[in-house]
Each structure stands twice: as structure tokens, then as C-alpha cells.
MARBA-3410 file (N, C-alpha, C, O; in Angstrom, 1 decimal):
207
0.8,-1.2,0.0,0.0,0.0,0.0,0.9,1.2,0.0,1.7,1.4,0.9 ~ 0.6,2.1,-1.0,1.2,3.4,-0.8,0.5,4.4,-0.9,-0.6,4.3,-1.5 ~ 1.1,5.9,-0.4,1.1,7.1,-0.5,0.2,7.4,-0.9,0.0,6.2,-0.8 ~ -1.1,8.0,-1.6,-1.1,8.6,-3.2,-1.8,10.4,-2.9,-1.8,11.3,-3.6 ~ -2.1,10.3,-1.8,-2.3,12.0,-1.6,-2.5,12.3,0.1,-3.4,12.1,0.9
-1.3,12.9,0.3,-2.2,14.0,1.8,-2.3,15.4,1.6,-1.4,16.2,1.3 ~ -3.8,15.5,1.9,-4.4,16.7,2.4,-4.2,17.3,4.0,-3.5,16.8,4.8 ~ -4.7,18.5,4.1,-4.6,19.3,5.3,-5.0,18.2,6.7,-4.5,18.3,7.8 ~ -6.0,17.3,6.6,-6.8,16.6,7.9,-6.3,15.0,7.3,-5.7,14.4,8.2 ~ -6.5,14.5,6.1,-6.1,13.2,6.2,-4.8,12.7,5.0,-4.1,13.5,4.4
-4.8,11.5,4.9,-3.7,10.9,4.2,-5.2,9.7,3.6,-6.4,9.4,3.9 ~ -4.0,9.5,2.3,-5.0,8.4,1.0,-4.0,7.3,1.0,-2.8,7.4,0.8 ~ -4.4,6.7,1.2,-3.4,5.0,0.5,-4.4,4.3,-0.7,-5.6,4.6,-0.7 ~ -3.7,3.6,-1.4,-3.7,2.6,-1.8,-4.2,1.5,-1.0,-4.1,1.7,0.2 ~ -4.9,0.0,-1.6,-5.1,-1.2,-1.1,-4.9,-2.0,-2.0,-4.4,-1.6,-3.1
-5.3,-3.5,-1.8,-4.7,-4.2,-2.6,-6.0,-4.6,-3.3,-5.8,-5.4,-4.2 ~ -7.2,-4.2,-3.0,-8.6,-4.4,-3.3,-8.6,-3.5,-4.7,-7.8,-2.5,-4.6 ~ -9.2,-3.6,-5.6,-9.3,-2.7,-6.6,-10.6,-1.6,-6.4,-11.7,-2.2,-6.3 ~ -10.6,0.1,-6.3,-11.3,0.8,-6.1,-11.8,1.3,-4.8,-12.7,2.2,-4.5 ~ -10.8,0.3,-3.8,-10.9,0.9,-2.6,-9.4,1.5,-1.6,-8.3,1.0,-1.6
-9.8,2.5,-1.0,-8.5,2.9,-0.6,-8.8,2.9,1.0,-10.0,2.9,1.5 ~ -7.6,2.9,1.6,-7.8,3.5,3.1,-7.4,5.1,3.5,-6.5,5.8,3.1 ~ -8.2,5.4,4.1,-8.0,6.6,4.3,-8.1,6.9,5.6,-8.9,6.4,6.4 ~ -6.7,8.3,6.1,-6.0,7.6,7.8,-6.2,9.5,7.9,-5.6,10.4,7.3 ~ -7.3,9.7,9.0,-7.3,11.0,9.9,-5.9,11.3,10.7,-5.3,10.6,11.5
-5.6,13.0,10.1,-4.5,12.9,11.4,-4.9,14.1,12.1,-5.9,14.8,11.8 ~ -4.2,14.2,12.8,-3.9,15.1,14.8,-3.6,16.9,14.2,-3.1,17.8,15.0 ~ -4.2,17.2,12.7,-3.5,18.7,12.4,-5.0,19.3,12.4,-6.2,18.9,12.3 ~ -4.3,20.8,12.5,-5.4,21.7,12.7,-5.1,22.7,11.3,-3.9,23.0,11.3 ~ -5.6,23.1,10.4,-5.4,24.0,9.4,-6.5,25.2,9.6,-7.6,25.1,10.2
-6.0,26.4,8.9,-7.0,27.7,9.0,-6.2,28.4,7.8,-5.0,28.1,7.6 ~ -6.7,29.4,7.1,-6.5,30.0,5.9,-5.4,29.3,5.2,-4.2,29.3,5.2 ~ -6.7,28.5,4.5,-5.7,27.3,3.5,-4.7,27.0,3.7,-3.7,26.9,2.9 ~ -4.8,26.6,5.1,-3.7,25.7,4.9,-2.2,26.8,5.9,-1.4,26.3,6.6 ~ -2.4,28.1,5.6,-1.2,29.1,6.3,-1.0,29.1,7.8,-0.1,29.8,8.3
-1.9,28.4,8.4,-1.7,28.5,10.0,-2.3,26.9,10.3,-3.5,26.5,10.1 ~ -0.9,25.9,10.8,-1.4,24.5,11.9,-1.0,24.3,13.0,-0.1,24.9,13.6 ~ -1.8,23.3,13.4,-1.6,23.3,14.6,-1.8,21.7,14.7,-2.2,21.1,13.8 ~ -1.5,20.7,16.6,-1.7,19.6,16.1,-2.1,19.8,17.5,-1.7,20.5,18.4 ~ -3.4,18.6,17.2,-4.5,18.1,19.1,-4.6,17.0,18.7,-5.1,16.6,17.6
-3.9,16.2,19.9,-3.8,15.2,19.9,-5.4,14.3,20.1,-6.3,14.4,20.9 ~ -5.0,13.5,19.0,-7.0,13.1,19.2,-7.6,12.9,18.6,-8.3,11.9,18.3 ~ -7.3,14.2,17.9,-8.6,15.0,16.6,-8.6,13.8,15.7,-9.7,13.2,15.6 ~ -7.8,13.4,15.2,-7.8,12.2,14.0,-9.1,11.2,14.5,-10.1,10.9,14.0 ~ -8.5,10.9,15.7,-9.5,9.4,16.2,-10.9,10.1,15.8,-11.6,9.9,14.8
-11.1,11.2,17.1,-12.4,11.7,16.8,-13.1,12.0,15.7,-14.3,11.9,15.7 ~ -12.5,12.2,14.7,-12.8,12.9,13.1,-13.4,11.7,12.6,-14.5,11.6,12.1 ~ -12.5,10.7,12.8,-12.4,9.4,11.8,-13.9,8.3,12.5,-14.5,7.5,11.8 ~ -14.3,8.5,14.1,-14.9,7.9,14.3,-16.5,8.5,14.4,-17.5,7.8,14.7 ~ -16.5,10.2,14.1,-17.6,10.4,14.2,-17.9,10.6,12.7,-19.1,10.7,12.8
-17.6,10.6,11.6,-17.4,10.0,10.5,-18.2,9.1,10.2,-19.4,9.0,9.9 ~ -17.4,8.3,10.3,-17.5,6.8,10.0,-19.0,6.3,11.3,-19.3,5.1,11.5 ~ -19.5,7.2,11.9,-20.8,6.6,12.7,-22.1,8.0,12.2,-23.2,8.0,12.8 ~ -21.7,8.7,11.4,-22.5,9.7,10.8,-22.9,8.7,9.2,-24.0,8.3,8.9 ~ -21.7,8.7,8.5,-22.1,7.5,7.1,-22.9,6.6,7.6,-24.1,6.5,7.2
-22.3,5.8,8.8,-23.7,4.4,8.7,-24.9,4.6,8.8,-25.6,3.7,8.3 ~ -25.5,5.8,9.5,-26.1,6.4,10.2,-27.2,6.3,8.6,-28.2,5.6,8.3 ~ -26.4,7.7,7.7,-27.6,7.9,6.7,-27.5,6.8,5.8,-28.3,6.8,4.9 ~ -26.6,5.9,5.8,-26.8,4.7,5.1,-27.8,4.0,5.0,-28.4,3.6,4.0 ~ -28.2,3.5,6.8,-29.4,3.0,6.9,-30.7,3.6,6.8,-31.8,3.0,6.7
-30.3,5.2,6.8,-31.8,6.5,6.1,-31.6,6.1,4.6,-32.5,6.7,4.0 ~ -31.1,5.5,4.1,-31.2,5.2,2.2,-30.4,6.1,1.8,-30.6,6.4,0.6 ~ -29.4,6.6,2.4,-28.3,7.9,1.5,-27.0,7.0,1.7,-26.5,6.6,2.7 ~ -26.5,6.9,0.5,-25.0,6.1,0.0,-24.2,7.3,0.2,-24.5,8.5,0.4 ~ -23.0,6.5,0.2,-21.7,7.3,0.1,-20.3,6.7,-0.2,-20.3,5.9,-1.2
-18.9,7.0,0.4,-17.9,6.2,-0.7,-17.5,5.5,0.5,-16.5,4.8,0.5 ~ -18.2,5.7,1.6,-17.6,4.9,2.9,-18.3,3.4,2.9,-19.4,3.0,2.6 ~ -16.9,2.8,3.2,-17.0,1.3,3.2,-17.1,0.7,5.0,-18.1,0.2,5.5 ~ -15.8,0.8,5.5,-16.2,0.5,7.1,-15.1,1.2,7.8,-14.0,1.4,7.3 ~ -15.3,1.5,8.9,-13.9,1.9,9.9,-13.3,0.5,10.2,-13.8,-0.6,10.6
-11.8,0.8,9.8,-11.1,-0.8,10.0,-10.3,0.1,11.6,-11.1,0.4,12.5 ~ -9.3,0.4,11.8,-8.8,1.4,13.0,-9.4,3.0,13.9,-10.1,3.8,13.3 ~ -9.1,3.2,15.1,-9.6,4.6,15.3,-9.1,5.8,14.6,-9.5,6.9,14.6 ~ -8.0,5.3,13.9,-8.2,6.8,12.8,-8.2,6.3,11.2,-7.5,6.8,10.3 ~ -9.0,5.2,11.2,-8.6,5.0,9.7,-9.7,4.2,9.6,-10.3,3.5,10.5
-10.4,4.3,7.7,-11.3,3.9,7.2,-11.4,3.4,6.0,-10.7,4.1,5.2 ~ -12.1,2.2,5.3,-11.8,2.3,3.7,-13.0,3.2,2.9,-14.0,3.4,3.5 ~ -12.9,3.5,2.0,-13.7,4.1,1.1,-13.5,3.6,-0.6,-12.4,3.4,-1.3 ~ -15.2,3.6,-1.0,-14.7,3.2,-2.8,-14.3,4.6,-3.0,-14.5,5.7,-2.5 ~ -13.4,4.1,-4.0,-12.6,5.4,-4.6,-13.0,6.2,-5.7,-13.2,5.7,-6.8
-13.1,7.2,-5.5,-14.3,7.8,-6.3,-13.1,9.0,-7.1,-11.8,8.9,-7.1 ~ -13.8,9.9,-7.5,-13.1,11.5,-8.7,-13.8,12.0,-7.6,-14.9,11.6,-7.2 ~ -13.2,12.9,-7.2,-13.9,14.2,-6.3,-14.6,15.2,-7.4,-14.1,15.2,-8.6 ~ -15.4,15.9,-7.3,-15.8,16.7,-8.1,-15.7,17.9,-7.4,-16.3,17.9,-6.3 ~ -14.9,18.9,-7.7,-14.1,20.6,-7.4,-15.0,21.4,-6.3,-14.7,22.4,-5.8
-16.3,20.6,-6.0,-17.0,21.6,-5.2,-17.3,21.3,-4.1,-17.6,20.1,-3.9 ~ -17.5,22.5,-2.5,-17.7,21.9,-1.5,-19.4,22.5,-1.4,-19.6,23.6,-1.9 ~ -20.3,21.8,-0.9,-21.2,21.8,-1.2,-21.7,22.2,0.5,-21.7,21.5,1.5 ~ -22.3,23.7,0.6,-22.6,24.2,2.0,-24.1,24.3,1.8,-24.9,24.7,0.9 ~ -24.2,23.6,3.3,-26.0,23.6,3.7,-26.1,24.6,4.6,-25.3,24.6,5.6
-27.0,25.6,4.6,-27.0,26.8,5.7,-28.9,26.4,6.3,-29.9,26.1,5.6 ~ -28.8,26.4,7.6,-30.2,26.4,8.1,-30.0,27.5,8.8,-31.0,28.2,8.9 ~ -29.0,27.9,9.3,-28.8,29.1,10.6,-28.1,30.3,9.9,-27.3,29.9,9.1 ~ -28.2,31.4,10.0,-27.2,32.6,9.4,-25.9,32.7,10.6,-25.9,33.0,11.8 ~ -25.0,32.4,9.8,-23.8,32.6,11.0,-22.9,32.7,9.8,-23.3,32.5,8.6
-21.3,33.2,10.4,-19.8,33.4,9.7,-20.3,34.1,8.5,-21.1,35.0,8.6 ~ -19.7,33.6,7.0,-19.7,34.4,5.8,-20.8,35.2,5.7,-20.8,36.4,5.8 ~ -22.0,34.3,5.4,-23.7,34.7,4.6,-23.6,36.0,5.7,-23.8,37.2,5.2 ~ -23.3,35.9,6.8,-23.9,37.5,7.7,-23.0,38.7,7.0,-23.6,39.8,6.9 ~ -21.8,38.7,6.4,-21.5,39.3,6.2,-21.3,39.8,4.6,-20.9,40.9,4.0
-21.8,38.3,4.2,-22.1,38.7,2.7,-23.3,39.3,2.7,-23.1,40.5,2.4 ~ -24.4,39.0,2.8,-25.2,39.4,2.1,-26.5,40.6,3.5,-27.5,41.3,3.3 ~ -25.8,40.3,4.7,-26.1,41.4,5.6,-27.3,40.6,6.9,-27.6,41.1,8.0 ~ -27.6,39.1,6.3,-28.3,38.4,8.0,-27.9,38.7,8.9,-26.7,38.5,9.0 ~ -28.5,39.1,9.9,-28.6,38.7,11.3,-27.9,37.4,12.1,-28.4,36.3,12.1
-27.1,37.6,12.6,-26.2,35.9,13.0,-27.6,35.3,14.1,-28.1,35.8,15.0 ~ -27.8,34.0,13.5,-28.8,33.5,14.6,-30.1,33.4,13.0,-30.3,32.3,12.6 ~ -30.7,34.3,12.5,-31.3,34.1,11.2,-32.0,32.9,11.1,-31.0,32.2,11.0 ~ -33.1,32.0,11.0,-33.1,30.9,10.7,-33.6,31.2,9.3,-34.2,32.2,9.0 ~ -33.4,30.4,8.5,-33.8,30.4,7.3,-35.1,29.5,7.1,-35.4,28.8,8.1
-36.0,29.6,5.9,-37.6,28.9,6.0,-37.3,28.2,5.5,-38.0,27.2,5.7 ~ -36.2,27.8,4.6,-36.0,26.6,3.7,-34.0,26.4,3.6,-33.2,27.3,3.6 ~ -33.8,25.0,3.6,-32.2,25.1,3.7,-31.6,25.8,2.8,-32.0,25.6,1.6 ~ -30.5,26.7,3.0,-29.9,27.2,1.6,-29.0,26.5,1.6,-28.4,26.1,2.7 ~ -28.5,26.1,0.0,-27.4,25.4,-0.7,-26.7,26.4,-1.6,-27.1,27.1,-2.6
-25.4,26.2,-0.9,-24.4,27.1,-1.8,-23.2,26.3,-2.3,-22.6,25.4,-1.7 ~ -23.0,26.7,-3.5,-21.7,25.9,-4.5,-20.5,27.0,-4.2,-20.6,28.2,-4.5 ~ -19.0,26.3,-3.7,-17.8,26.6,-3.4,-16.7,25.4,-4.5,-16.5,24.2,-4.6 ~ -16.2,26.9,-5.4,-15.3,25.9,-6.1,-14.6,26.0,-5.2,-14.4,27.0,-4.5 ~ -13.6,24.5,-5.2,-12.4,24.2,-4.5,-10.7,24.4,-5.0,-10.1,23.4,-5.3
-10.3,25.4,-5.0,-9.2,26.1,-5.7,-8.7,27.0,-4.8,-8.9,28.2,-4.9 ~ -7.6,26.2,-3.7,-6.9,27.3,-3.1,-5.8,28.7,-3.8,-5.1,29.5,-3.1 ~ -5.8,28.7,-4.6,-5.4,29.9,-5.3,-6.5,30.6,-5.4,-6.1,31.8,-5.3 ~ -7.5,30.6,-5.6,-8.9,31.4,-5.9,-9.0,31.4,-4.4,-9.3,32.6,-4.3 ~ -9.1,31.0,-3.1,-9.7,30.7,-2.1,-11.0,30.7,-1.8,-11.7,31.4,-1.1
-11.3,29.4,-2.9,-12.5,28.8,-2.8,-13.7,29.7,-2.7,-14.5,30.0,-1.8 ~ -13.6,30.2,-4.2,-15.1,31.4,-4.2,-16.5,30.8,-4.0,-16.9,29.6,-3.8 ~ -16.7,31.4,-4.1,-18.4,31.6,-4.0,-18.9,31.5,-5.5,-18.8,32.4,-6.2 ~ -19.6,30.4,-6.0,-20.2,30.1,-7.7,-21.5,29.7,-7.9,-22.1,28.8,-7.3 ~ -21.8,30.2,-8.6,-23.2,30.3,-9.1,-23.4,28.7,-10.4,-22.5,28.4,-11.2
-24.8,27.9,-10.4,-24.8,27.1,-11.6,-24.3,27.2,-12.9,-23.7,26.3,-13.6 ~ -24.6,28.2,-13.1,-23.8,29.2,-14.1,-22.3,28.8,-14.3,-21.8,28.1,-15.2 ~ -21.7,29.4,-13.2,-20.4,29.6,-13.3,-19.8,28.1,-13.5,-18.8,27.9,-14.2 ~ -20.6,26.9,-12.8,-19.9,25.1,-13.0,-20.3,24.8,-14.1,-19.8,23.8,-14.6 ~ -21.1,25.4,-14.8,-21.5,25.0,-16.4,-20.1,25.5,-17.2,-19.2,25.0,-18.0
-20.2,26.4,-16.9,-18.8,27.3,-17.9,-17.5,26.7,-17.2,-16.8,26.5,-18.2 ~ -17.1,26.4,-16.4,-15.8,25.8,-15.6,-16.0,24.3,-16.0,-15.2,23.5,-15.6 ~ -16.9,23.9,-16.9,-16.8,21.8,-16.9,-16.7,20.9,-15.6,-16.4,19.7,-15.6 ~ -17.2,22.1,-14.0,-16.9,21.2,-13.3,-17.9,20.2,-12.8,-17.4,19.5,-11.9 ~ -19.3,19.9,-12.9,-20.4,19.0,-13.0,-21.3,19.5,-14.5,-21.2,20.5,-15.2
-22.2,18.4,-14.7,-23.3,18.9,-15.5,-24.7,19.1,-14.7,-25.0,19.1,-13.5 ~ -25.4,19.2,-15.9,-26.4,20.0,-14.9,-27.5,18.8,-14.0,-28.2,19.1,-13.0 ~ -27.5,17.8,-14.6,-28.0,16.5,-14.0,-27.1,15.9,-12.6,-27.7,15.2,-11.7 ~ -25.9,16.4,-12.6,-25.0,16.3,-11.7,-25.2,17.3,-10.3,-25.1,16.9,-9.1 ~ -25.5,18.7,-10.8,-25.7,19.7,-10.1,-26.9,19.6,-9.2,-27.0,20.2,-8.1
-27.9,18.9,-9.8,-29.5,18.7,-9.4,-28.9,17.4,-8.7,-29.4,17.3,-7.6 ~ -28.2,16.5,-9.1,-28.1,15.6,-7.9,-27.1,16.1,-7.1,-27.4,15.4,-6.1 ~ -26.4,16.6,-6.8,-25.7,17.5,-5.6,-26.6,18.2,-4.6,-26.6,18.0,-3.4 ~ -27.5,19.1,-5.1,-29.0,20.0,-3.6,-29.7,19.2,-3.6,-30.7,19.7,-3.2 ~ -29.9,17.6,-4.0,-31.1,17.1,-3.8,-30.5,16.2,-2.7,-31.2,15.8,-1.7
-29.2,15.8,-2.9,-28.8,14.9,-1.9,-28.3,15.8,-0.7,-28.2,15.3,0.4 ~ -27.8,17.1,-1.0,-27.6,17.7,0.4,-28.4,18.1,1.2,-28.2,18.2,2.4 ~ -29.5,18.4,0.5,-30.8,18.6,1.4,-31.4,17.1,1.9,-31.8,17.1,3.0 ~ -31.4,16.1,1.4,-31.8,14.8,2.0,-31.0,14.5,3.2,-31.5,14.2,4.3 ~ -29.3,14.6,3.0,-28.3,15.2,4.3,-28.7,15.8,5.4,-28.9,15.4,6.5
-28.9,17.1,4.8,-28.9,17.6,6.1,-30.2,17.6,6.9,-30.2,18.2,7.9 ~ -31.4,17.0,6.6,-32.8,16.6,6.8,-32.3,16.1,7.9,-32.0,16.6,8.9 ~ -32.2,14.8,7.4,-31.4,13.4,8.4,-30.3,14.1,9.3,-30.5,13.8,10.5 ~ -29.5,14.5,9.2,-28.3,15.1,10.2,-29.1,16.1,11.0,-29.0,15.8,12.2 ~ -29.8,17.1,10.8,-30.6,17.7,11.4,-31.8,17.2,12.3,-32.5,18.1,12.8
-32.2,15.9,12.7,-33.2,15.3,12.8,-32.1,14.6,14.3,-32.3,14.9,15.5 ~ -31.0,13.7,13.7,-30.2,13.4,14.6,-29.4,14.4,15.4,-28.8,13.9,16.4 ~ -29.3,15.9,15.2,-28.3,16.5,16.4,-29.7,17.2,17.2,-29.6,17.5,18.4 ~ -31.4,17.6,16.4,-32.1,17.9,17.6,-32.4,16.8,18.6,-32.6,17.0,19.8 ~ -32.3,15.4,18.1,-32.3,14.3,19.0,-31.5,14.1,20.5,-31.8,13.6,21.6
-29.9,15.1,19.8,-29.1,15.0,21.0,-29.1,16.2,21.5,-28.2,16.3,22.4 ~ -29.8,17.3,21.4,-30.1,18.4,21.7,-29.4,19.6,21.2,-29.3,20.6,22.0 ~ -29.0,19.7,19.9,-28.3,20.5,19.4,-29.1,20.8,18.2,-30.1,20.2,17.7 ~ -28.0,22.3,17.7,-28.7,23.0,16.2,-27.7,22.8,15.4,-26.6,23.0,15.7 ~ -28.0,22.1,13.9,-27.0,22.3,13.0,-27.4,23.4,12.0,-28.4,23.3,11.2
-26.5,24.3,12.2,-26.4,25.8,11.9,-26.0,25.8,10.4,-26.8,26.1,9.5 ~ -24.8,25.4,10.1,-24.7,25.0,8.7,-23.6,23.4,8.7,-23.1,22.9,9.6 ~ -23.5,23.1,7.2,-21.8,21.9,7.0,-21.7,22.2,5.7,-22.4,22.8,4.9 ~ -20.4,21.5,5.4,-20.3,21.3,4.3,-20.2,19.9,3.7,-20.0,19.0,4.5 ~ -20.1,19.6,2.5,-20.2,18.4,1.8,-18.8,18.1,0.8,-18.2,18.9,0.1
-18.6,17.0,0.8,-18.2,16.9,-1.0,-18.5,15.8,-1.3,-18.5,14.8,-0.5 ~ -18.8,15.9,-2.6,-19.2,14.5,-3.7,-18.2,14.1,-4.3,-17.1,14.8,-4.4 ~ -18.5,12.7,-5.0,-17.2,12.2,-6.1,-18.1,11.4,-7.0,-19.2,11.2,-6.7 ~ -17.6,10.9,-8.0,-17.9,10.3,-9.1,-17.3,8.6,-9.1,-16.1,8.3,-9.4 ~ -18.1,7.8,-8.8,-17.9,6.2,-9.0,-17.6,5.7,-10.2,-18.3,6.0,-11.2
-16.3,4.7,-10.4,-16.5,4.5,-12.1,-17.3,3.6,-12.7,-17.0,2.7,-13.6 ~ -18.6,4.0,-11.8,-19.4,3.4,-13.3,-20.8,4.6,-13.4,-21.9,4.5,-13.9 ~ -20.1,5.7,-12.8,-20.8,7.3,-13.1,-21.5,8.2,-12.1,-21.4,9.4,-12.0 ~ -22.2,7.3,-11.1,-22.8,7.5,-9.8,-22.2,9.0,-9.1,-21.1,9.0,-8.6 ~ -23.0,9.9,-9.2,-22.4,10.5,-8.0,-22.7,10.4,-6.4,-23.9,10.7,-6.1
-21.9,10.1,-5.5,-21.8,10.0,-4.3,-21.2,10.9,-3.0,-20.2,11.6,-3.1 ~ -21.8,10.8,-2.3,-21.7,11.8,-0.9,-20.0,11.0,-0.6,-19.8,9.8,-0.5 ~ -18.9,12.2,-0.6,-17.6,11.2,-0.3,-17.1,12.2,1.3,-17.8,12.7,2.2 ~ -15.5,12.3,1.2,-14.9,12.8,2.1,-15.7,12.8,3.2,-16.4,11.8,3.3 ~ -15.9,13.6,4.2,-16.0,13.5,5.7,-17.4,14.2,6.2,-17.7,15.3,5.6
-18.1,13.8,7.0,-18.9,15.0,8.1,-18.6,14.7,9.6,-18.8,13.7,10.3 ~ -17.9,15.9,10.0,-17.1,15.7,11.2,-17.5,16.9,12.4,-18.6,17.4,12.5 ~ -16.7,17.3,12.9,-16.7,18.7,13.5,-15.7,19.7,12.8,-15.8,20.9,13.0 ~ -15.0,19.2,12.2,-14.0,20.1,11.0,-14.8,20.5,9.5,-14.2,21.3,8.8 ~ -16.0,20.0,9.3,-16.9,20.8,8.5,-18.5,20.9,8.9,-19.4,21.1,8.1
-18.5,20.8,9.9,-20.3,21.2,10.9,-20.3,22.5,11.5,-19.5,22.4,12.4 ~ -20.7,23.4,11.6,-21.1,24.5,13.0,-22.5,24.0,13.7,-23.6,23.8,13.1 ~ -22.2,23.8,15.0,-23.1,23.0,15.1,-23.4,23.9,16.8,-22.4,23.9,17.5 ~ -24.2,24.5,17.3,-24.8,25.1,18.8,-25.4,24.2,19.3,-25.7,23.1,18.7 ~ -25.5,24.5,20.7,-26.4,23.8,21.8,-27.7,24.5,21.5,-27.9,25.7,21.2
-29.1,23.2,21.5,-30.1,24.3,21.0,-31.0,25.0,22.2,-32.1,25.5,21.9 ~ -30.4,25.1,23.4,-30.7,26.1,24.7,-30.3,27.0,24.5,-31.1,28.0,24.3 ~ -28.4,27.0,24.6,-28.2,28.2,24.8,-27.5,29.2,23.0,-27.3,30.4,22.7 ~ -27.4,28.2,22.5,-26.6,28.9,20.9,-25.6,28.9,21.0,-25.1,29.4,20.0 ~ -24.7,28.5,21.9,-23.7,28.2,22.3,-23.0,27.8,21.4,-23.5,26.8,20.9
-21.9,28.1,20.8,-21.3,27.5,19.6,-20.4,26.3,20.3,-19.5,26.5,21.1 ~ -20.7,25.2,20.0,-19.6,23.8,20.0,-18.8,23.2,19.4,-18.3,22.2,19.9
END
């Protein structure tokens, strides 16, 4: 098994299975792309196991994804999919950017979830794009695009359903999809606390 990519939170291997790889959480903390880390001892386990217990979760709600099973506490297999360039943000609560983009009220609830498309391009730092803009960029099609807000909103339904259960608000997350080779697009990479804002729903408490 070898190498074949680390990112800011995890590392990619190789397996000897065809189409599946393992993928190993580590202990780093990143903030403006990448320009400031930091390392807490832990975070990996944690990342990798509330993960890997969020996938099975909407698995058994009928929503797939590229997660296969947790084999260690920081490590997991996944089918191996093409990432597709976009991080895909679910907003139920107005907090961070939208308050300052567009002028909400932090706290805001919105009547319906908003879905926002983030190309992933740290030289650009990850703008802000319109359907428009991934048509002209080749980076999904439009059948692609409609299955991206149809499955994030099915997401965050279900994830939303499970953190009022434990008594919390999920304010917003983010997503990313990938492409299976036999076309499928699928819910891949992570939902953790490294892409959730998630409050206490007493006090708003950010956690």
C-alpha cells in the first residue's frame, strides 16, 4: 500500500482491493488554506470515528456514500471515487460568511435550507459560484448539479433530525461528492466537526 495523496486533515493510501483505498485522519489543525497549523492530539480518532458513525447512520436513512467501514480509530476504507471541485454548504442558521455577505442577522433561521456551491481552488480561495459559473468551468453537468442540492438537502434533513435528538442546532456543514466508475455520484470525504457548526439548542452556544 502506498502514499497517493495527503491533504490538510487526512492521508490516502492505496489497497490491494481494486477501487478501494484507506483513508488515515491525522492530529492537524489547518485555518486560511492551509497558512496556520496546529496539532491536538486526538482530533484524528475523533474525526475518523464520528465519520465513520455519521455514514452508517444515513446509510441505513437510504443515502449512499464512498464509505466502506472503519477498520482502526483513525482509519477507514472508502470506494474510490473522482472528487468533483465543489464543496457543497448547507445553511439552516445565518452565522460566519452569509452575515457578512449578504447582511443576515447571525442566529437568522432560514424557512428553507440554503445550498451554496464553493469551487475548490486554493489559489482562488474557494469562491463563492453560481450554476452558471460550474457549467462554464466543466466542473459538473447539470444532472449532476441537481443531484448535488437534492442529496444535500436529503443530508442535512437526516443530520438535522439526529443533532435535535441530541439536543443540538446544525447551523450549517459542508459536503463533498465524487464520481464512481461506473458514473454515480456520491456523498464522499467526511462529516465531522472540522466541516459542521453545530450550537447547543438552549443556549446557541457554539460547540
Amino acid at each position: 500500500m502506498s502514499l497517493l495523496y495527503e491533504g490538510k486533515a487526512k492521508r490516502i493510501y492505496s489497497t490491494d482491493t481494486e477501487n478501494v483505498l484507506r483513508v488515515e485522519y491525522k492530529d492537524e489543525v489547518t485555518a486560511g488554506n492551509g497558512a496556520k497549523k496546529d496539532h491536538i492530539e486526538g482530533k484524528g480518532r475523533l474525526n475518523n470515528q464520528i465519520t465513520s458513525r455519521i455514514f452508517d447512520y444515513i446509510k441505513k436513512e437510504g443515502i449512499g456514500s464512498h464509505f466502506i467501514e472503519q477498520i482502526s480509530e483513525t482509519e477507514q476504507l472508502v470506494e474510490a471515487v473522482e472528487i468533483i471541485p465543489l464543496e457543497v454548504v448547507v445553511r439552516n442558521i445565518a452565522a460566519g460568511s452569509i452575515t457578512k455577505r449578504l447582511g443576515f442577522d447571525k442566529g437568522h433561521v432560514f424557512e428553507t435550507p440554503l445550498v451554496e456551491f464553493f469551487y475548490k481552488n486554493d489559489d482562488l480561495n474557494d469562491p463563492l459560484i453560481t450554476e452558471d459559473h460550474i457549467g462554464l468551468l466543466n466542473l459538473a453537468s447539470e444532472s449532476e448539479v441537481e443531484v448535488l442540492k437534492q442529496s444535500a438537502k436529503a443530508i442535512n434533513a437526516k443530520l438535522v433530525q439526529l443533532m435535535d435528538e441530541m439536543g443540538l442546532r446544525l447551523v450549517d456543514f459542508k459536503i463533498e461528492f465524487g464520481r464512481t466508475q461506473d458514473g454515480r455520484v456520491i456523498l464522499a470525504d467526511e462529516i465531522s466537526p472540522d466541516t459542521c457548526r453545530i450550537w447547543d439548542k438552549n443556549s446557541d452556544t457554539k460547540l
